[in-house]
C-alpha positions in Angstrom: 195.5 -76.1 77.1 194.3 -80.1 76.9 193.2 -81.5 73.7 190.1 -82.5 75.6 189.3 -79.0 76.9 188.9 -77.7 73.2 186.4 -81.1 72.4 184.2 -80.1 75.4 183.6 -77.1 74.1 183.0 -77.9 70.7 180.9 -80.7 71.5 179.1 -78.9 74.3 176.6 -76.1 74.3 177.1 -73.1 73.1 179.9 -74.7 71.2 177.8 -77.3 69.3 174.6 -75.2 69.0 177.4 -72.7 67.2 178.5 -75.7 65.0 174.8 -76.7 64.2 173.9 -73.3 63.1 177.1 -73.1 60.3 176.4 -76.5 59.1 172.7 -75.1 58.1 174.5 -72.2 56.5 177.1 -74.7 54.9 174.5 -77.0 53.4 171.9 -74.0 52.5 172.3 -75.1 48.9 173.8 -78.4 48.5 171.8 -80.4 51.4 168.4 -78.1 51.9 166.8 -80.0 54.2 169.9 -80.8 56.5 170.6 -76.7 56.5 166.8 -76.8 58.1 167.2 -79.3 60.6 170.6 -78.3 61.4 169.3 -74.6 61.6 165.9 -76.0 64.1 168.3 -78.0 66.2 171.1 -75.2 67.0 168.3 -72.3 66.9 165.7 -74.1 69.0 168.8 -75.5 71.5 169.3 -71.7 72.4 166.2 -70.2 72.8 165.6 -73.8 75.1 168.5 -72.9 77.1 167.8 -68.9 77.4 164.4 -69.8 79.1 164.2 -69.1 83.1 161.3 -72.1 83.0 163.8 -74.5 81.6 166.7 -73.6 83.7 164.3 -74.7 86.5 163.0 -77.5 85.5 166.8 -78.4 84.8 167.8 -77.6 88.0 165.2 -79.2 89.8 166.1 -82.9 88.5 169.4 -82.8 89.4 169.3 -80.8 93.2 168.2 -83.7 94.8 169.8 -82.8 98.6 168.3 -80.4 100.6 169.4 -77.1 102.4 170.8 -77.5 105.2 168.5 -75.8 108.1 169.9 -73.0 109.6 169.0 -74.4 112.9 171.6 -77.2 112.1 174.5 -75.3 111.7 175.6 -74.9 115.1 175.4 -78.5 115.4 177.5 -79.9 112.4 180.6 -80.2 114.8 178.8 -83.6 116.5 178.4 -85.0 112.6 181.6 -83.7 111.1 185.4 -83.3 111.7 185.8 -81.0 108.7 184.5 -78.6 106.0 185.3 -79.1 102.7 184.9 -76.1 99.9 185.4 -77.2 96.5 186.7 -75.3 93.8 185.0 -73.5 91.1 187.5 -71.7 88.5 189.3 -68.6 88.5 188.3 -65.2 87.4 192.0 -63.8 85.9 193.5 -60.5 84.3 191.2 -58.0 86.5 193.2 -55.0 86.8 191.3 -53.7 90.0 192.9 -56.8 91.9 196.7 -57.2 89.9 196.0 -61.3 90.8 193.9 -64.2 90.2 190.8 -64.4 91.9 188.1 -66.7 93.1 185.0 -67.0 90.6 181.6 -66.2 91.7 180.5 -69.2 91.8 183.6 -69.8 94.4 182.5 -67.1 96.2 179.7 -68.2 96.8 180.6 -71.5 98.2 183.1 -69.3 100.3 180.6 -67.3 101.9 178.7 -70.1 103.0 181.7 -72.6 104.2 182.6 -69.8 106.1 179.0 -69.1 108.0 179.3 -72.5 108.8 182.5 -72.6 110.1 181.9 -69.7 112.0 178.6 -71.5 113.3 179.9 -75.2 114.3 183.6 -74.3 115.1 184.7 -76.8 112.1 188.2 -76.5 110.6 188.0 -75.9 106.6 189.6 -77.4 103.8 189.4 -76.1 100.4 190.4 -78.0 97.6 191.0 -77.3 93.6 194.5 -78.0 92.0 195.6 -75.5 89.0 193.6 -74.2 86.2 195.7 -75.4 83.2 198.9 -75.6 85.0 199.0 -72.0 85.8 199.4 -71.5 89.4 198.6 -70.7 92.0 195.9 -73.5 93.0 192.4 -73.1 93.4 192.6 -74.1 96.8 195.0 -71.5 97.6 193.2 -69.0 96.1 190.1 -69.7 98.1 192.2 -69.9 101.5 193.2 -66.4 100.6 190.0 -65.4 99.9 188.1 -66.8 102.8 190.9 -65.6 105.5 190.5 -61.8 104.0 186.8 -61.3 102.6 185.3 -63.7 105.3 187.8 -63.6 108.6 188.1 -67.9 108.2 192.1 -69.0 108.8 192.0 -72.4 106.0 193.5 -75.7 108.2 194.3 -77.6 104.8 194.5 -77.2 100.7 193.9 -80.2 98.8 196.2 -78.3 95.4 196.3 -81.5 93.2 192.8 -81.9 91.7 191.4 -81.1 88.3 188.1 -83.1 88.4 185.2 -83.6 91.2 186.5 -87.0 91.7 190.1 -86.4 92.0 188.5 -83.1 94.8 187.3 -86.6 96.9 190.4 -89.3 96.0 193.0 -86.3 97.2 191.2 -85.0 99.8 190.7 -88.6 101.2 194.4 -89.0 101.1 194.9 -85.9 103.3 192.5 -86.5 105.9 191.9 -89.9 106.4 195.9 -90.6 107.8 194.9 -87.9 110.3 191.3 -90.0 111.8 189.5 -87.5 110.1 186.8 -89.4 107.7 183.6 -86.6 108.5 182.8 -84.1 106.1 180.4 -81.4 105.6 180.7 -81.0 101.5 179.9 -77.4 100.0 179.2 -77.0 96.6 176.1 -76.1 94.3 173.4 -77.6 94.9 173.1 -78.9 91.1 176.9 -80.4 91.5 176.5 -81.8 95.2 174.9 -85.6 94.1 177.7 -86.2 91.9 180.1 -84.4 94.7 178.4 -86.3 97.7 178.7 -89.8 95.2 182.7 -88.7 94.6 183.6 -88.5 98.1 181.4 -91.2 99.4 183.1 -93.7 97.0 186.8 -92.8 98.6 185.6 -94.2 102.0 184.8 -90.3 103.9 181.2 -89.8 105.1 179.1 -86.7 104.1 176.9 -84.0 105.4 175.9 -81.9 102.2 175.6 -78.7 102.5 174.4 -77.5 98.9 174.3 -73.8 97.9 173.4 -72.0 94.8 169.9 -73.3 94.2 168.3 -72.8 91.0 165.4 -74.8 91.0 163.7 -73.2 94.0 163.2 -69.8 91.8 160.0 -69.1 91.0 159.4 -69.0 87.0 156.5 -67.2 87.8 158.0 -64.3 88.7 159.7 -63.6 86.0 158.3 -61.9 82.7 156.0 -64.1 81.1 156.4 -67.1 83.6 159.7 -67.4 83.0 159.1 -68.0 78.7 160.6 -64.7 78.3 164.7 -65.4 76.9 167.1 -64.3 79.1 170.5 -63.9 78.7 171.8 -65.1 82.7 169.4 -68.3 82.1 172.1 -69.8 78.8 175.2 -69.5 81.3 173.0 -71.2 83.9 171.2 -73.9 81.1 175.2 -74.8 80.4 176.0 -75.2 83.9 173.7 -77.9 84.0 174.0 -79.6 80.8 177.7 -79.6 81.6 177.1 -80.9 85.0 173.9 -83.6 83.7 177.1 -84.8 81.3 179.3 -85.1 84.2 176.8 -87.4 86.0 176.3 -90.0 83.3 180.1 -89.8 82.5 180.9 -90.8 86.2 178.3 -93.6 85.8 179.9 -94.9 83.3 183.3 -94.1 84.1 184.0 -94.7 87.4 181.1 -97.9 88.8 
């Protein structure tokens, strides 16, 4: 695995609200009022990111395109040449499938490509390169996936990329030799401005079609307006943290 894969999760929630907590326990004696605020900062930094109320507010600032209305699925052939599902990981070592398989997340973005596929007659192109060299790509994988859970035969697999950026510079390469420079984008709705920014930058226009809200939830409805910890909202507050990081690292990065 990258050197760079170990730092982001050291340096990343939970990795560095872990890291907080044994530096209180490390300076308990020697450094009593570090240990304290060492011990606030990691303790208060999970109970922030188990909150459903927090994972909304999250979410909300950074799902800045709207749903695509149902009404405008049958149409996305007249504003697009292609779909374009990106990758989201690989679940591996399930004994009930004897392969690698598509995440949830991935899933997720499947089942919707492939509605609107099936809707607007669009070819789809699924792109994700290997997870840590292993093969076989994540692109692959989801081809496989959407031709036998969902019925949708894949035109293209963009295999090369490892990052949202390199999803839109290879993906570019592939279609744009062929006239094609239209795409209807799926991906979460919290990743799509940083996807739709990607993709616009290599020269292809984009319909978004975001998926996976978690900003519309209603805190509300959950125990205690949402105040009540819950396990589901600390994957979902890292998620976003990870993906709020990967906004301002673009910004700088690649302007």
């Amino acid at each position: 695995m990258p050197f760079r894969y170990f730092v982001k999760q050291l340096l990343m929630p939970p990795g560095l609200l872990l890291l907080l907590l044994v530096l209180a326990w490390w300076f308990r004696r020697s450094r009593p009022r570090l240990a304290t605020f060492c011990f606030v900062l990691g303790a208060g930094g999970f109970w922030l990111m188990s909150l459903p109320v927090v994972v909304q507010w999250g979410a909300t600032a950074l799902e800045r395109e709207p749903a695509l209305a149902r009404g405008e699925w049958a149409s996305l052939a007249e504003r697009a040449d292609v779909i374009v599902v990106l990758g989201a990981g690989r679940e591996r070592g399930d004994p009930a499938w004897g392969s690698d398989q598509p995440t949830g997340v991935a899933l997720e973005r499947e089942r919707y490509a492939a509605r609107l596929a099936k809707a607007s007659g669009l070819p789809v192109l699924t792109s994700g390169g290997l997870h840590y060299g292993t093969p076989p790509t994540e692109a692959k994988l989801m081809s496989d996936s959407l031709q036998e859970d969902f019925g949708v035969t894949v035109r293209w697999q963009e295999g090369r990329s490892r990052t949202t950026w390199e999803n839109a510079q290879f993906t570019a390469e592939l279609l744009q030799p062929l006239g094609l420079k239209r795409v209807v984008l799926v991906t979460q709705a919290w990743h799509m401005p940083r996807s739709v920014w990607s993709f616009e930058a290599a020269g292809l226009s984009v319909v978004p079609a975001p998926v996976g809200f978690l900003g519309t939830a209603t805190a509300n409805a959950e125990p205690l307006g949402g105040w009540l910890p819950t396990f589901k909202s600390i994957w979902r507050s890292g998620q976003l943290l990870n993906e709020a990081v990967g906004q301002a690292g673009y910004t700088l990065f690649y302007r």
